[in-house]
Structures are given as structure tokens and as C-alpha cells.
KOLMI-130880 format. One line per 10 residues: their letters; for each residue x, y, z of C-alpha. Coordinates in steps of 0.2 Angstrom, whole numbers. Layout:
<rs>
a) X/Y/Z | ...
</rs>
This chain:
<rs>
xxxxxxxxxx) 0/0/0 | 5/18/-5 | 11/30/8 | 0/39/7 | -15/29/2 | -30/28/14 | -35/10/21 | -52/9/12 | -46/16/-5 | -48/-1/-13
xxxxxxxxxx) -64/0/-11 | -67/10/-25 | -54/2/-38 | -55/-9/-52 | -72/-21/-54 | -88/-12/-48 | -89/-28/-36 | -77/-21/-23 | -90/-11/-19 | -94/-15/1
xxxxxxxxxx) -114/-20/5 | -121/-11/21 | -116/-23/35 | -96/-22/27 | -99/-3/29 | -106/-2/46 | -92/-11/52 | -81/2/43 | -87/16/50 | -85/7/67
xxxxxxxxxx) -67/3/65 | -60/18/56 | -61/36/62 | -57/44/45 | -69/33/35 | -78/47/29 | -62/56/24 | -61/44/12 | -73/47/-2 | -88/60/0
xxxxxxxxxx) -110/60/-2 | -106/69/-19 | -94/57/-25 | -106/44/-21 | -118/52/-28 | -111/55/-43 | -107/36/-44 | -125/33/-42 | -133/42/-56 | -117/38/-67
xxxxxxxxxx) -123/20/-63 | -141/22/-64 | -140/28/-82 | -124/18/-88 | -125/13/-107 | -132/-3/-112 | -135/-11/-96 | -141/3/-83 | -157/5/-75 | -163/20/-82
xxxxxxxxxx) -162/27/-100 | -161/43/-110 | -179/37/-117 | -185/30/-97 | -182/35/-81 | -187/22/-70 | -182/23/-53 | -171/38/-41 | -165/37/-24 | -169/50/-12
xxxxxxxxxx) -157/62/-11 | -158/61/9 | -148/45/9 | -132/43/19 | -116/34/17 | -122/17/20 | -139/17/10 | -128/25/-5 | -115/12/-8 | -129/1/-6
xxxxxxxxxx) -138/12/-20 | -123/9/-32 | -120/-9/-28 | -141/-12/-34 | -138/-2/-48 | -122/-10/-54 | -121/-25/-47 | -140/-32/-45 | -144/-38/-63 | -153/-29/-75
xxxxxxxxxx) -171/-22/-74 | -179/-28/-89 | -193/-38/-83 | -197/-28/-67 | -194/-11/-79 | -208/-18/-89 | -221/-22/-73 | -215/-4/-67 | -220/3/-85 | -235/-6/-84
xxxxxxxxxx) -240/2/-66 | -238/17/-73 | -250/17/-87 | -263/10/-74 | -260/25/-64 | -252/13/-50 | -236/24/-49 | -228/40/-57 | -210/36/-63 | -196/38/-61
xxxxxxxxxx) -200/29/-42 | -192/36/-27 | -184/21/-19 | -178/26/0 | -167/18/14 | -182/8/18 | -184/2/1 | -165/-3/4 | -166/-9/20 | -178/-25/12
xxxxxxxxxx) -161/-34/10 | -150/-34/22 | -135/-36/13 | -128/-42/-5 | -131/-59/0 | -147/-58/7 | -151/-48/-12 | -142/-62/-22 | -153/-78/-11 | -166/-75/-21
xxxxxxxxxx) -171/-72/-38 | -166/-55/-47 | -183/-50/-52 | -189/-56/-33 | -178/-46/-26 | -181/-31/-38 | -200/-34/-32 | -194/-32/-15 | -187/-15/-18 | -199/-8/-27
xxxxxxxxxx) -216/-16/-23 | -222/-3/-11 | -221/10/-25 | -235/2/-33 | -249/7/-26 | -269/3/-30 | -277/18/-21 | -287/9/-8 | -271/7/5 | -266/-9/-2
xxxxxxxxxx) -247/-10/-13 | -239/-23/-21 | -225/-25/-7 | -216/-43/-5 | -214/-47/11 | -201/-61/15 | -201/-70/31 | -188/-79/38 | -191/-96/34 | -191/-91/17
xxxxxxxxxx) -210/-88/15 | -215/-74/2 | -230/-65/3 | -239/-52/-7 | -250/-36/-5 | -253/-41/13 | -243/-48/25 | -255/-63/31 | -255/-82/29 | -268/-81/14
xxxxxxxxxx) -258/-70/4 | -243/-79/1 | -235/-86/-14 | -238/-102/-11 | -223/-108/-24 | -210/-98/-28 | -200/-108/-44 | -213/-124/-39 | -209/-141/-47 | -218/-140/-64
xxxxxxxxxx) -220/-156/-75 | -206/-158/-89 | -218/-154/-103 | -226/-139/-95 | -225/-123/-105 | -218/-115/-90 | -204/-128/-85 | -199/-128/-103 | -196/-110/-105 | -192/-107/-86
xxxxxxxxxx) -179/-93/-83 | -170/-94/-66 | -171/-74/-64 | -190/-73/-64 | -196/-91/-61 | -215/-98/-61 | -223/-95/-45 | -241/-103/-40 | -253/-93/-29 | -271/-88/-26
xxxxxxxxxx) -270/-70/-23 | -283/-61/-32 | -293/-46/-33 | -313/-45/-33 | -317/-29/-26 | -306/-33/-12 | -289/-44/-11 | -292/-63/-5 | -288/-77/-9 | -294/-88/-21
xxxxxxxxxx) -290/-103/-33 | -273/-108/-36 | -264/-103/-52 | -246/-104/-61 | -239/-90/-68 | -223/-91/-82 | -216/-78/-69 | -214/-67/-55 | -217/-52/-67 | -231/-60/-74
xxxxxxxxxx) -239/-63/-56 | -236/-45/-54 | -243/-39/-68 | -257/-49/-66 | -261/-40/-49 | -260/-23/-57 | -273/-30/-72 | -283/-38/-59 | -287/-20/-51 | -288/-11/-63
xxxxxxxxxx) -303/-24/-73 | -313/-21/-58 | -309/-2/-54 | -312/4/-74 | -324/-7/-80 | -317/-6/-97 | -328/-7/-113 | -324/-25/-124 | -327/-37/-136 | -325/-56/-136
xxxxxxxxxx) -328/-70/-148 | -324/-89/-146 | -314/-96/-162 | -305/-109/-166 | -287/-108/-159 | -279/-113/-177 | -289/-99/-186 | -278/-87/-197 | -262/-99/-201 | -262/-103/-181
xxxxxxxxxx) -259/-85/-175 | -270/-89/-159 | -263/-107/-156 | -245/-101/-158 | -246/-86/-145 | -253/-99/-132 | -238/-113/-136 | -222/-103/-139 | -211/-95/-125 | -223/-84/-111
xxxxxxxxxx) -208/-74/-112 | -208/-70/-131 | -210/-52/-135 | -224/-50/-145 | -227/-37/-161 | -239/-22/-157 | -236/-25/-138 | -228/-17/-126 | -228/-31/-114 | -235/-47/-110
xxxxxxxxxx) -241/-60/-97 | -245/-78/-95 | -254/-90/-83 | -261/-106/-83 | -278/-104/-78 | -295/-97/-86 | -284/-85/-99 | -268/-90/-104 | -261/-77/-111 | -260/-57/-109
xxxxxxxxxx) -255/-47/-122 | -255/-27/-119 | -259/-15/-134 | -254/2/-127 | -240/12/-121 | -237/27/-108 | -241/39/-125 | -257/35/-125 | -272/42/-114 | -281/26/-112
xxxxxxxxxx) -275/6/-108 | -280/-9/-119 | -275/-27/-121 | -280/-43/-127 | -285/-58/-115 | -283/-74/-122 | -292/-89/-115 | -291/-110/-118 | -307/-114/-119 | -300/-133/-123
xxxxxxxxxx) -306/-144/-136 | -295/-133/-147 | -309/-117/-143 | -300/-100/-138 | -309/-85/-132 | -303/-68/-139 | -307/-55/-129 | -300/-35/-132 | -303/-22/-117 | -301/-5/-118
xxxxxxxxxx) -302/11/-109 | -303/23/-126 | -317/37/-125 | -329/28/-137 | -333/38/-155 | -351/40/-158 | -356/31/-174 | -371/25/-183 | -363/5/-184 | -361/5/-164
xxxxxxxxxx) -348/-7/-168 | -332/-10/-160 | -319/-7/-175 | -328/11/-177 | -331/15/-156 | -314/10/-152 | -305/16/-168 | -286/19/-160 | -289/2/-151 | -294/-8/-166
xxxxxxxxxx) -280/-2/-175 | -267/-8/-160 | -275/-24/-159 | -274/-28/-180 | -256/-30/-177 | -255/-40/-163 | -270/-53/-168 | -261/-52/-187 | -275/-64/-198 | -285/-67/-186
xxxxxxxxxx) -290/-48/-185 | -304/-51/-200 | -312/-63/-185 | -312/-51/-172 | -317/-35/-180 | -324/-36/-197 | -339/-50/-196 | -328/-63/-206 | -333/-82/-202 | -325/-96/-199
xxxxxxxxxx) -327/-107/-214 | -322/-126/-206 | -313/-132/-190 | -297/-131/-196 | -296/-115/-206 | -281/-112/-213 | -271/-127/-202 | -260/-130/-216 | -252/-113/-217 | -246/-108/-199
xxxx) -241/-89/-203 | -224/-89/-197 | -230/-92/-181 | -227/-107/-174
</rs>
């Protein structure tokens, strides 16, 4: 060590991982006199926004700021602050539930994540012992808020139990990354950041309890939540119609067998579960003024259910139908559904059980 160089200098050299967690800095701070002598609130500071925007794998972008941290932090909480930005993985899947939240009116981004948001984690460790986007959930879940005093805050007890929205015995995830058969959707496309996860939480009115279902993820589940209020707390407007689910060159029957996971084109995000409707698929962004999104639901014996919800101020018109009421809608929704848009909005008919099975559309 260099003359002059101060005993916790190392700290801040080389790889961003030498970067202490809290418990390592308390006990720093305990033992040395001068530790704030050695780097300063602004230089942390500095650090931390550095971080949160740092090209091609930071938090935030030039296009979307999610999240800050309050400016009231203190050593500890700051270093704690960069090692989530720079060392907690990336944010895509909880940056996309938090974009989500916005457009429901759930939150205003960017968030502003305090020591208490923090504090969740005790340490690195404690961060790194579950999954990413769990332990994302955990930072930021209190942030999303439903308006009637409940949140989407993760509580993790000590033996390991998660719960959501309320800490009670009823509102637990029942499975976090539960044992899935091999040839289950979800085990085949499982990703170990954001696993399946089987719960009953549900909202009808008021949060309880209810059946059990999978979800492809723990971003799914939490998007679910926030679709969940906000069904019942809009009442949006909708059309629905049952087809068959290889319609269209198989447009229906492939977004309901390929990865929950894949993107899809004309939507901003997506979700999955294995119960009534399996798959999620949402039409608009934070640019538009209303939501809108496609439920689509197994009805079994190859039967789907299409069904496209909106909040768009209806256009008055002489047809009454949905494609003139909803026009901004319809038009989202032509390029998610692809050929099978003629089905949904424009009166044409099935013509036999199988239509076009023998061309799959580039879908499957």
C-alpha cells in the first residue's frame, strides 16, 4: 500500500464488485475514524446516477427513467444504492411491470426508492438468495400502489415464505419456482431470474384469496395484480368471440404454445398464466391516454376465447360497432392478432374447424 493511500481506497478500484454491502460498511465506519475522509455524499452520488444511467445495461435510460433514490440518503444506503444499480442484474422484466403500473396509474415514474426500500435486503447476500426480479419486487413493490391502501410489497419472512400485498398467511406465494411437469409450458421456458410462481391472490373488489394458479413468472404474477385492479376499478368497454385456436395460419394457437416470455409485435408487454386465460398481451404504451389489451383464454377442445378491453373514449357512430367506437384500439390490436384480425373486428366467419391449419403464418 502507498504511503499515502488511505486503508479503504480499494474499495473504490478496479471491478464495480469491490463495492462493500451495508453490514461491510457499518463495520467500517465502526473501526476507522477517518472513513468518511475517504470518499464524500457527492462522489457517491455522482457514482449513483453515473450508474443508474450507464449505457447498455443501466437501470434507467435517456428514453425512461425508471427509478431515483432520495437524495436524503447517507453513506451506507448510498453504496448500497450503487451496488443495486451496478451489481443487481438488469431491470428488464421488473422495468416492464413498473411501466406497466404506470399506465394504470399505479405509480408515477421515475420511483423514489428510499433507505427503507433498501433496507428489504440486508445485505448483498441476502439480495443475491433470491431471484433478481424477486428481489427487484422487494425494492420496489411498495411504490405500486392501488389507491385503496393496499401495494404490491413482497414481504419475505424468515423461513423463506414470500407474501404479497398483505402480509398474512392467505396472501402468500404459495410456490416460488414450484416443481412444474417436464412438458409444462412454464418448465420448458423457465428462466431462473424470474421463475413460475403458484398462488391464489386475487382481486374482486377486495384482495383474497382464491383458486390456485401458475404464472410463467414473477413479473407475470405482478402484472397480473395490477390487471386484476384495474378490470374491476375501470370497467373497461370489450369485445370477445370464441374461435378456433388454429384460425388465421395458427396465429392464436401459436401465442398460447411458444415461450410466455416472447415479446410480441404491437405490444408493449405481456403476461401468462395457466388458468382461465392464458395469455396477456397489452396494446398500449405510456403515450397513449387510455389502456387496452387482449385476453386470451383456452377454452379446450382446441376453442380460444378472444377478448380485447379498452379504456378509449368511445366515438359515436351509426354502426355502434367495436372497430368504429374503439378506432385507436382496433387499430393496436390488428397488429398484434395479425389474420386473425378479420375474425375479431370485421364479421368474417369461420369457414371449417381447421381453417387455414395447413399454413401456420410464421408463427409457430
Amino acid at each position: 500500500m502507498a504511503a499515502h493511500e488511505h486503508p479503504v481506497s480499494h474499495l473504490f478500484v478496479g471491478s464495480r464488485s469491490h463495492l462493500p454491502d451495508i453490514v461491510t460498511v457499518a463495520r467500517l465506519r465502526a473501526t476507522s475514524k477517518s472513513i468518511r475522509a475517504a470518499f464524500t455524499i457527492a462522489e457517491l452520488r455522482t457514482r449513483l446516477a453515473n450508474s443508474l444511467s450507464r449505457d447498455g445495461d443501466g437501470i434507467n435510460t435517456k428514453q425512461l427513467q425508471l427509478v431515483r433514490f432520495d437524495p436524503s440518503l447517507w453513506i451506507g444506503e448510498l453504496m448500497a444504492a450503487v451496488w443495486i444499480a451496478e451489481e443487481g442484474g438488469r431491470w428488464d422484466e421488473t422495468g416492464e411491470m413498473l411501466q406497466w403500473a404506470s399506465q394504470c396509474g399505479c405509480c408515477q415514474l421515475p420511483l423514489n426508492l428510499t433507505a427503507d426500500d433498501i433496507r428489504t435486503h440486508a445485505n448483498k447476500t441476502a439480495y443475491r438468495s433470491v431471484a433478481r426480479v424477486l428481489a427487484q419486487l422487494m425494492v420496489v413493490g411498495r411504490h405500486v400502489a392501488f389507491g385503496d391502501g393496499s401495494c404490491l410489497r413482497i414481504f419475505r419472512r424468515a423461513n423463506g415464505e414470500v407474501r404479497a400485498i398483505k402480509n398474512d398467511f392467505w396472501f402468500r406465494l404459495d410456490d416460488v419456482d414450484p416443481p412444474l411437469p417436464p412438458h409444462h409450458l412454464y418448465q420448458r421456458h423457465r428462466l431462473q431470474h424470474d421463475p413460475p410462481v403458484e398462488t391464489g391472490i386475487a382481486y374482486f373488489g377486495v384482495w383474497r384469496s382464491s383458486f390456485l394458479y401458475e404464472y410463467a413468472s414473477l413479473s407475470s404474477f405482478a402484472k397480473k395484480m395490477i390487471l386484476d385492479h384495474f378490470y374491476c376499478t375501470h370497467q373497461p368497454s370489450r369485445t370477445s368471440i370464441r374461435l378456433n385456436r388454429r384460425v388465421g395460419g395458427g396465429r392464436l394457437d401459436g401465442l398460447l404454445i411458444q415461450s410466455p416470455h416472447t415479446p410480441v409485435a404491437g405490444c408493449t408487454t405481456t403476461l401468462s398464466s395457466d388458468g382461465r386465460v392464458g395469455r396477456y398481451l397489452v396494446l398500449t404504451s405510456s403515450s397513449h391516454t387510455f389502456v387496452a389489451w387482449i385476453a386470451i383464454s383456452n377454452l379446450g377442445d382446441n376453442t380460444v376465447r378472444v377478448t380485447v378491453h379498452t379504456t378509449e373514449a368511445p366515438v359515436p357512430c351509426v354502426s355502434g360497432s367495436f372497430k368504429d367506437r374503439f378506432p385507436v384500439t382496433t387499430q393496436l390490436a390488428r397488429v398484434a392478432l395479425g389474420r386473425v384480425t378479420p375474425y375479431v373486428f370485421d364479421g368474417q366467419v369461420q369457414q371449417q374447424q381447421h381453417d387455414d391449419s395447413d399454413d401456420d403464418g410464421g408463427y409457430l
